[in-house]
DOMI-289321 format. One line per field, with one value per residue (C-alpha): x, y, z; residue in three letters; residue number from 1. Coordinates in nm, 4 decimals. Layout:
# residues N
x <- X / ...
y <- Y / ...
z <- Z / ...
type <- ALA / ...
seq <- NUM / ...
This chain:
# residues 304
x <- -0.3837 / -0.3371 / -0.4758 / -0.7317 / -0.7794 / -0.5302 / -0.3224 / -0.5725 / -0.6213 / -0.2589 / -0.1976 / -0.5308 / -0.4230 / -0.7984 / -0.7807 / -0.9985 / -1.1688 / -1.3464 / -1.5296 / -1.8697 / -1.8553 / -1.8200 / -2.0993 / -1.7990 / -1.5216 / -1.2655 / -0.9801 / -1.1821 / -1.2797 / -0.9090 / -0.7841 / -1.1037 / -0.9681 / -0.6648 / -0.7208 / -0.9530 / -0.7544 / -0.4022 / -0.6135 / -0.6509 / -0.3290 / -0.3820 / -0.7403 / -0.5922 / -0.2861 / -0.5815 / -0.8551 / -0.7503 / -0.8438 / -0.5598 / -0.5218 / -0.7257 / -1.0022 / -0.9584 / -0.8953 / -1.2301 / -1.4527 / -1.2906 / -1.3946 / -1.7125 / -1.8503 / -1.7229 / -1.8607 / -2.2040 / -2.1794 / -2.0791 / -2.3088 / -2.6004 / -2.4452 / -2.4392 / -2.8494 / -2.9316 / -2.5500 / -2.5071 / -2.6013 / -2.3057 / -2.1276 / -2.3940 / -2.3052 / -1.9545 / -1.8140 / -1.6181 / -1.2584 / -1.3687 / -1.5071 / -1.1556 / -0.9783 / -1.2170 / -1.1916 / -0.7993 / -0.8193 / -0.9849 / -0.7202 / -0.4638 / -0.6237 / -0.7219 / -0.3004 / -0.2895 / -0.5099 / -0.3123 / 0.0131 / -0.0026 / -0.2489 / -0.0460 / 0.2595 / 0.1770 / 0.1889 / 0.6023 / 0.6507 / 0.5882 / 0.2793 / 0.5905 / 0.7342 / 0.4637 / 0.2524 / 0.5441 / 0.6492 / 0.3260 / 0.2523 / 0.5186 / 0.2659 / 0.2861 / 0.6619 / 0.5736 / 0.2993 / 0.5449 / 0.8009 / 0.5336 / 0.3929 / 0.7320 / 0.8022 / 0.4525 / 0.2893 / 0.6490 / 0.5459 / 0.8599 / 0.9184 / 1.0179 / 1.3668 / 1.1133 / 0.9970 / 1.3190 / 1.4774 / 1.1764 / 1.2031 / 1.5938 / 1.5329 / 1.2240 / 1.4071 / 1.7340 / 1.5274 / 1.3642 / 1.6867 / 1.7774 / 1.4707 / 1.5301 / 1.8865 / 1.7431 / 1.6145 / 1.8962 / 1.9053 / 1.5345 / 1.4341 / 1.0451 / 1.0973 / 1.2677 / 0.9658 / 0.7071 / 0.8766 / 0.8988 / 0.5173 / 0.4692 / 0.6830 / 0.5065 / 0.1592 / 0.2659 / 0.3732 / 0.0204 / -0.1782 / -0.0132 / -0.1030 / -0.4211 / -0.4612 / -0.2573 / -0.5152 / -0.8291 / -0.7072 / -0.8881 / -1.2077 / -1.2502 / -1.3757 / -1.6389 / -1.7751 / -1.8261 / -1.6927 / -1.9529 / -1.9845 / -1.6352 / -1.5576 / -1.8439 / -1.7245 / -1.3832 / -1.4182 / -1.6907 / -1.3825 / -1.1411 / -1.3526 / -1.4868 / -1.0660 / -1.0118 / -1.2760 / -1.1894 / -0.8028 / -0.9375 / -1.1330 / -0.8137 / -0.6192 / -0.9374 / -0.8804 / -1.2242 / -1.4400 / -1.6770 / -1.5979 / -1.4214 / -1.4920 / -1.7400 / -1.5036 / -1.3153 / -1.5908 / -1.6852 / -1.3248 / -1.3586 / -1.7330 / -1.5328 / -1.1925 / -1.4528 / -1.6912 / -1.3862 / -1.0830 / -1.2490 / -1.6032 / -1.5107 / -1.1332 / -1.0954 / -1.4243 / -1.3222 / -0.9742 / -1.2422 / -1.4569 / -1.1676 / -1.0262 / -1.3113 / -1.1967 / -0.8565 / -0.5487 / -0.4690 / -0.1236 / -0.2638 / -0.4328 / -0.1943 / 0.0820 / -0.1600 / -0.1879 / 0.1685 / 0.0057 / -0.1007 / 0.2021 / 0.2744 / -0.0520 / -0.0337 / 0.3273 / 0.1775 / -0.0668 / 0.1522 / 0.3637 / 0.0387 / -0.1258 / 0.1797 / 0.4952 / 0.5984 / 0.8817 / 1.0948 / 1.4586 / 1.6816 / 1.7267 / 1.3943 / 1.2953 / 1.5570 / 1.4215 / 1.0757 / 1.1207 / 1.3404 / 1.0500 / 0.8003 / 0.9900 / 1.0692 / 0.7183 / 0.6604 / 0.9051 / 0.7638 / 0.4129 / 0.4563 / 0.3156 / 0.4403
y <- -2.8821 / -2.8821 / -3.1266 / -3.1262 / -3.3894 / -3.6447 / -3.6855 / -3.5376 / -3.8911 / -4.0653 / -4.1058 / -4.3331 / -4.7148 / -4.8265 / -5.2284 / -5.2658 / -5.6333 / -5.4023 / -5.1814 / -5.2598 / -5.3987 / -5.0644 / -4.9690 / -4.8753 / -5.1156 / -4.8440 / -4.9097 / -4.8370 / -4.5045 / -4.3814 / -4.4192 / -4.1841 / -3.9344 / -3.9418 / -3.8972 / -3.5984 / -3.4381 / -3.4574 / -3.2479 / -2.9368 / -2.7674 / -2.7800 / -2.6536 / -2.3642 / -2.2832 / -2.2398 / -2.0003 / -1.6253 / -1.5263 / -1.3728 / -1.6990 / -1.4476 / -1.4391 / -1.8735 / -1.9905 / -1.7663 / -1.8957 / -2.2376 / -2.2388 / -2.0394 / -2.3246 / -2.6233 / -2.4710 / -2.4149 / -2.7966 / -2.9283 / -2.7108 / -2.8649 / -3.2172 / -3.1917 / -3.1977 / -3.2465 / -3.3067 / -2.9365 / -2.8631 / -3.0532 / -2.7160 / -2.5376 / -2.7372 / -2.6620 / -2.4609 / -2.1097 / -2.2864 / -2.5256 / -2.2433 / -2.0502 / -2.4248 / -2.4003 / -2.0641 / -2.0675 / -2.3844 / -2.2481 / -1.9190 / -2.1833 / -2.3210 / -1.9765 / -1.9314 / -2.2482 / -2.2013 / -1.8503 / -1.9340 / -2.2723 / -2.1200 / -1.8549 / -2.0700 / -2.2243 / -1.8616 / -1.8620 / -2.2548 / -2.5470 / -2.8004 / -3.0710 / -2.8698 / -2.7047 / -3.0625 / -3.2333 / -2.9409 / -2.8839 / -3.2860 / -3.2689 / -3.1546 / -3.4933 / -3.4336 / -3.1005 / -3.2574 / -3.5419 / -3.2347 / -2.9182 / -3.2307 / -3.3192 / -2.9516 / -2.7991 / -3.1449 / -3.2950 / -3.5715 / -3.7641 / -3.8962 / -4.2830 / -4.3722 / -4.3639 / -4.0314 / -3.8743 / -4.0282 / -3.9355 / -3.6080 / -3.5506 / -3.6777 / -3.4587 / -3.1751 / -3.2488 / -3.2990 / -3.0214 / -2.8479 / -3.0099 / -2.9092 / -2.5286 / -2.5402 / -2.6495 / -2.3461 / -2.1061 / -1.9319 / -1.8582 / -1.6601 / -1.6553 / -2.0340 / -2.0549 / -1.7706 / -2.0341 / -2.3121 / -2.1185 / -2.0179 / -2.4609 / -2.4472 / -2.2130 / -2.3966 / -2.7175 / -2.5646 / -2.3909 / -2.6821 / -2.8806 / -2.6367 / -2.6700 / -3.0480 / -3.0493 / -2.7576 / -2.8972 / -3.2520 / -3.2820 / -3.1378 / -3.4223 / -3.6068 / -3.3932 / -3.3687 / -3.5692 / -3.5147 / -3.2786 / -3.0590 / -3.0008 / -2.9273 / -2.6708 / -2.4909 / -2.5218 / -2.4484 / -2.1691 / -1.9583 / -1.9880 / -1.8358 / -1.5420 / -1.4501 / -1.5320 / -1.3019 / -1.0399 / -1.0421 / -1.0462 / -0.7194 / -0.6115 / -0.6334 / -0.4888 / -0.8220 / -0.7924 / -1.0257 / -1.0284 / -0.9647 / -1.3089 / -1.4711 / -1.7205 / -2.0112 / -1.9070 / -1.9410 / -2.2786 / -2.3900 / -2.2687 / -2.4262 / -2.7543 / -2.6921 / -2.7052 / -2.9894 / -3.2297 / -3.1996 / -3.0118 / -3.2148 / -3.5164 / -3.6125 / -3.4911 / -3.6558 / -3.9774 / -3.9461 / -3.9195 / -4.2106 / -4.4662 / -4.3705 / -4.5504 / -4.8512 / -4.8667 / -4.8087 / -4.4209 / -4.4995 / -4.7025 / -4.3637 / -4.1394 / -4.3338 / -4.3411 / -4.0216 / -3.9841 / -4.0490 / -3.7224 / -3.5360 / -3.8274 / -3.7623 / -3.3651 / -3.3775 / -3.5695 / -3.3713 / -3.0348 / -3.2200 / -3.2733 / -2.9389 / -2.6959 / -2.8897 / -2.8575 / -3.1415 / -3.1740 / -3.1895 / -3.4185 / -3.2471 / -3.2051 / -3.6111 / -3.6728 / -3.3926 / -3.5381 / -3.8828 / -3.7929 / -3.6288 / -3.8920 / -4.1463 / -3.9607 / -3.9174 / -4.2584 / -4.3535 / -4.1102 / -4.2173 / -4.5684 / -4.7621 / -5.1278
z <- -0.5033 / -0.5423 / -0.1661 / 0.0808 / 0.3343 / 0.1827 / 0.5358 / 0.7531 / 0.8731 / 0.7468 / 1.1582 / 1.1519 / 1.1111 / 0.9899 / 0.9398 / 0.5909 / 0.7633 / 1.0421 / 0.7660 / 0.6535 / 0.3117 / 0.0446 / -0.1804 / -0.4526 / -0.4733 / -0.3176 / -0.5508 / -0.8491 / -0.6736 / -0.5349 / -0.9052 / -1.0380 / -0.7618 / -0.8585 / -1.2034 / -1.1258 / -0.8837 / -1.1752 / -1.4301 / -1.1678 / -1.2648 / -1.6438 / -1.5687 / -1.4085 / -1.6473 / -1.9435 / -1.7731 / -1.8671 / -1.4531 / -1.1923 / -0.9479 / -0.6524 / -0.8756 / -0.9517 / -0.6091 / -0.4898 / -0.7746 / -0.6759 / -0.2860 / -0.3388 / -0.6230 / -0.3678 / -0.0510 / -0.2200 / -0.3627 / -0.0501 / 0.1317 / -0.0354 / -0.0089 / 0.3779 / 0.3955 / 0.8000 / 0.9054 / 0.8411 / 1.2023 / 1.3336 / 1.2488 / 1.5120 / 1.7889 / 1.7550 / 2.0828 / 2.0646 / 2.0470 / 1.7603 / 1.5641 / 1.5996 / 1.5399 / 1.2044 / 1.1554 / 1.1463 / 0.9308 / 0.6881 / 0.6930 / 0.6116 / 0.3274 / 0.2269 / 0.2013 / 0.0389 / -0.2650 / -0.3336 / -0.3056 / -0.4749 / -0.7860 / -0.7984 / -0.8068 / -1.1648 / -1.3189 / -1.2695 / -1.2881 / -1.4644 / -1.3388 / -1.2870 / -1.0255 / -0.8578 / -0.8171 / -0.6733 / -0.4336 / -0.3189 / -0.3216 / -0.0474 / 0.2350 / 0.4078 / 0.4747 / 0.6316 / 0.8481 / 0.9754 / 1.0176 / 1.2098 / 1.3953 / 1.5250 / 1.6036 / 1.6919 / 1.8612 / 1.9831 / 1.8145 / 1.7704 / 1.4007 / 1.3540 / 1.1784 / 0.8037 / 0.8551 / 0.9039 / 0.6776 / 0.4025 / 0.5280 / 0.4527 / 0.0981 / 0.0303 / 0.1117 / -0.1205 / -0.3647 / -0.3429 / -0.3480 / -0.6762 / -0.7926 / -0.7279 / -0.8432 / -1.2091 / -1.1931 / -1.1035 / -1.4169 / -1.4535 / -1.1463 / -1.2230 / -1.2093 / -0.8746 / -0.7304 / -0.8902 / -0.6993 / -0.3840 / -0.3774 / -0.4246 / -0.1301 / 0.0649 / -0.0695 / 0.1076 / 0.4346 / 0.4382 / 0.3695 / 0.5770 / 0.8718 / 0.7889 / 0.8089 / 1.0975 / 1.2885 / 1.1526 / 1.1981 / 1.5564 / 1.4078 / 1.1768 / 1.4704 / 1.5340 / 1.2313 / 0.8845 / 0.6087 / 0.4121 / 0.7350 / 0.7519 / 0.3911 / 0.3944 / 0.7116 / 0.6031 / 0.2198 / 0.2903 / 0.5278 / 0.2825 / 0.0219 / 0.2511 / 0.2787 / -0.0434 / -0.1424 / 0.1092 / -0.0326 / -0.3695 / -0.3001 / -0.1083 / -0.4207 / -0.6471 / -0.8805 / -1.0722 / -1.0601 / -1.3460 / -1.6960 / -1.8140 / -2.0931 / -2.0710 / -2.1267 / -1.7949 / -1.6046 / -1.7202 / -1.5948 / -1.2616 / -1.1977 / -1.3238 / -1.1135 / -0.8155 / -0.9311 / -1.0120 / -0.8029 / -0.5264 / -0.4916 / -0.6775 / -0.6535 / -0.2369 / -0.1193 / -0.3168 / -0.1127 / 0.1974 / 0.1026 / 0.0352 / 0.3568 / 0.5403 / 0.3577 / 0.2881 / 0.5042 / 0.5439 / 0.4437 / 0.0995 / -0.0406 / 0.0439 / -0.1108 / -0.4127 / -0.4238 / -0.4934 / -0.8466 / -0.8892 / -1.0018 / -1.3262 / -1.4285 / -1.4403 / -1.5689 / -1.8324 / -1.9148 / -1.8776 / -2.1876 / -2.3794 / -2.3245 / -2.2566 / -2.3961 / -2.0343 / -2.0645 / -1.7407 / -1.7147 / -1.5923 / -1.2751 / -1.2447 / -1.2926 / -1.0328 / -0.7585 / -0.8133 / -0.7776 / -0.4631 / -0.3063 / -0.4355 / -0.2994 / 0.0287 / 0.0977 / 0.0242 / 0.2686 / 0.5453 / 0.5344 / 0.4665 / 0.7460 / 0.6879
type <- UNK / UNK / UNK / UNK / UNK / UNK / UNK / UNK / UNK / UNK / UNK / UNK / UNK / UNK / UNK / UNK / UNK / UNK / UNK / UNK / UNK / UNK / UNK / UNK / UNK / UNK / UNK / UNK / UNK / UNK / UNK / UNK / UNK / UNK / UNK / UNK / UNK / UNK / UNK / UNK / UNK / UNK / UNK / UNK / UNK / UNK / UNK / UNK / UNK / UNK / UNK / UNK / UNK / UNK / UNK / UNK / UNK / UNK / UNK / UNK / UNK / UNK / UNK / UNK / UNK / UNK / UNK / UNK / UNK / UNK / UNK / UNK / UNK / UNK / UNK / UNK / UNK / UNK / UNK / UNK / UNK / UNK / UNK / UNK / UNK / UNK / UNK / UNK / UNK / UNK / UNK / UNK / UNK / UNK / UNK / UNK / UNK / UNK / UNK / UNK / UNK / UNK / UNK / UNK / UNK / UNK / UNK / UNK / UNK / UNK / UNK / UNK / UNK / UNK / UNK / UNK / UNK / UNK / UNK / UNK / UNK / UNK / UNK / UNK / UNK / UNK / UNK / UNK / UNK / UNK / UNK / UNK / UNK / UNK / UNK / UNK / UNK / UNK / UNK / UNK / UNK / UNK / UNK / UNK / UNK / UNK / UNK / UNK / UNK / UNK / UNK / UNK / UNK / UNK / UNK / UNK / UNK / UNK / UNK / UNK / UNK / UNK / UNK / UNK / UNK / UNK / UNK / UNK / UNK / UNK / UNK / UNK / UNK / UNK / UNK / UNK / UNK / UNK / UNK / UNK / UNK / UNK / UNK / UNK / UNK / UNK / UNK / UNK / UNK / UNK / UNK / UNK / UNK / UNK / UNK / UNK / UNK / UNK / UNK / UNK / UNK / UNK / UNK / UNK / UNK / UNK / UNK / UNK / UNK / UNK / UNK / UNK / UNK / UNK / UNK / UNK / UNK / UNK / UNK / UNK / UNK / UNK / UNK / UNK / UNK / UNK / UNK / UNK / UNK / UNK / UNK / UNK / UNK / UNK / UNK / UNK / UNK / UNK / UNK / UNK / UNK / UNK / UNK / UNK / UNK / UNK / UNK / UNK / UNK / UNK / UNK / UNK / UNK / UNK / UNK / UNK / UNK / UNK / UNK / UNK / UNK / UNK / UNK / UNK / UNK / UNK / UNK / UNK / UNK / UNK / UNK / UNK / UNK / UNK / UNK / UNK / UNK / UNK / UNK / UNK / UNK / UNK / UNK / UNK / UNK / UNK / UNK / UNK / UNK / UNK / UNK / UNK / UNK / UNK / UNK / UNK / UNK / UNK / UNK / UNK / UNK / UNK / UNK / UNK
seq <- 1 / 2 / 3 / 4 / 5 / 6 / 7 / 8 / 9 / 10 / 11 / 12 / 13 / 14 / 15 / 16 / 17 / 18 / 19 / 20 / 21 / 22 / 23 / 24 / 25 / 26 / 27 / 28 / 29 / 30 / 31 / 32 / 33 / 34 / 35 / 36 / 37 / 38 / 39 / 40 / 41 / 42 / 43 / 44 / 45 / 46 / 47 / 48 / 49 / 50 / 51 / 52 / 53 / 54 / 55 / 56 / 57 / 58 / 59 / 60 / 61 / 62 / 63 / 64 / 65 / 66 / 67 / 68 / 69 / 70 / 71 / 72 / 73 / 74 / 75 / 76 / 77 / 78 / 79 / 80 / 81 / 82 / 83 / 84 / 85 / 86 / 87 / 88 / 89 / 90 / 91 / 92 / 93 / 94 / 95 / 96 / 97 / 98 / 99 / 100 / 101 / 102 / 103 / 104 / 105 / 106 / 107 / 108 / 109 / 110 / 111 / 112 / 113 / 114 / 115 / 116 / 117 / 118 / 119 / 120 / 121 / 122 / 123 / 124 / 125 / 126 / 127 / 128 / 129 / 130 / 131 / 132 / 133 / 134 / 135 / 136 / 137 / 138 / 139 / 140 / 141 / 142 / 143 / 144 / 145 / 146 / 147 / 148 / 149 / 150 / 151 / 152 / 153 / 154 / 155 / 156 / 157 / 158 / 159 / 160 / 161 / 162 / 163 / 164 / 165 / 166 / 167 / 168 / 169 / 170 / 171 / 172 / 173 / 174 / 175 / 176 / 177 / 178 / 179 / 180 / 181 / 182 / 183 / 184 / 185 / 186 / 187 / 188 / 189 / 190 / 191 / 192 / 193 / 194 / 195 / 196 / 197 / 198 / 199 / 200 / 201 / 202 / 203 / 204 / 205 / 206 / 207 / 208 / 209 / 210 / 211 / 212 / 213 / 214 / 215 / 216 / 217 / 218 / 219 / 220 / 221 / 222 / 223 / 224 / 225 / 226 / 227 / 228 / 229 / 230 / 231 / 232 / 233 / 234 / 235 / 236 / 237 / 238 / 239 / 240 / 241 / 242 / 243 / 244 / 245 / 246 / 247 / 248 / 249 / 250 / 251 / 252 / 253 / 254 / 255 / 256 / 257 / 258 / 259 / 260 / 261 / 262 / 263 / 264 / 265 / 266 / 267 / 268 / 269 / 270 / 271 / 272 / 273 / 274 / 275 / 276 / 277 / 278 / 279 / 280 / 281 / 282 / 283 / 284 / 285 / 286 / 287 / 288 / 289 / 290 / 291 / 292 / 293 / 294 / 295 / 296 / 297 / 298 / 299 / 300 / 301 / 302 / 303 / 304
């Protein structure tokens, strides 16, 4: 999200008493990734770049990082047969989709509603599982997915009279049905290979389409001021390195359900900071869509 990997494992049930005891008290670490991750969208709203041009400095910066990061595990990627390389080939085409519809999103809306909607993937990963996988959804899910999606509605209809709004709010829509393809494709992968491998396969396609539809679109991309470029090398250090491999590390700790209900954090802490930065203060209607979907989601993916 911006949100990579943060239900890629949500099906795993890991009992915290089995793990070896954690280098970083886990807690402590979820809340910095949190925190990271909720600063992305005001990042984005402030560099002077078309959101092509962001989301391919974004992926290119975090593949390279990650790239290094990987060391000797990188050749886990060269033992991967023909159909895994499509699996992570197609994965990566998702998130590709992801990062340009949902950066693109926050030109035409406000960081409330396009964090929230697009904070919704979970819901679309319970519902494509249940469609795609025939995986058939418990009593919580549906009824987390029913409220997700009326408040969603309420959402949009706050922003009937403002049609850039509603387009903003449709391209968050269309950023959590991507994603959520993509965590649901790459999701067998993740067995394969750990978590640095797979984030510089995965991360590294995205930002050879991105750059391809960039080039497509002849976005330029040199020439920004030097400020703007600063943003995007730390819009891939933080959220991208930082906040998603800290959603990765807790989940060897904690209970896939515990992080990704705590990651429902994320959209307080960029609404707050859209009111800070932008004097982006929701509505009522707004407040009341959100916390619908929030507490939908919470709902769905809450494994008691």
């Amino acid at each position: 999200m911006g949100v990579f990997h943060r239900v890629t494992d949500y099906s795993k049930r890991i009992n915290p008493s089995q793990q070896h005891h954690p280098r970083f008290d886990p807690r402590i670490v979820l809340l910095i990734g949190v925190a990271v991750v909720s600063i992305a969208s005001s990042i984005i709203k402030l560099i002077n770049a078309p959101p092509l041009v962001i989301a391919t400095y974004r992926l290119g910066i975090a593949s390279s990082i990650m790239f290094v990061g990987s060391g000797r595990n990188l050749n886990q990627l060269k033992r991967l047969n023909i159909r895994e390389r499509l699996t992570l080939t197609t994965a990566g085409l998702f998130l590709c989709l992801h990062f340009a519809c949902w950066i693109t999103s926050l030109r035409f809306t406000t960081i409330a509603s396009s964090v929230i909607i697009v904070d919704s993937s979970p819901i679309f990963v319970l519902l494509f599982s249940s469609l795609l996988l025939k995986e058939r959804a418990s009593k919580n899910e549906r009824y987390g997915i029913i409220l997700s999606i009326f408040g969603a509605m309420i959402i949009v209809s706050s922003h009937l009279q403002i049609g850039t709004n509603i387009f903003g709010d449709l391209l968050a829509l269309m950023g959590a049905m991507t994603v959520a393809m993509y965590l649901i494709i790459g999701r067998g992968l993740r067995s394969k290979l750990d978590t640095f491998p797979y984030t510089t396969g995965v991360y590294g396609i995205s930002f050879i389409f991105l750059l391809i539809i960039t080039l497509i679109f002849n976005e330029p991309l040199t020439g920004y001021h030097w400020t703007d470029y600063r943003l995007m090398f730390l819009l891939a250090i933080g959220p991208s390195c930082i906040g998603h491999t800290a959603y990765n590390y807790c989940l060897k700790y904690l209970k896939a359900s515990t992080v990704s209900i705590s990651i429902l954090g994320e959209p307080l802490g960029a609404t707050i900071l859209g009111v800070l930065i932008f004097n982006e203060a929701p509505n009522a209607l707004m407040i009341l869509g959100g916390t619908m979907i929030v507490i939908g989601t919470y709902v769905a993916i809450w494994n008691p």
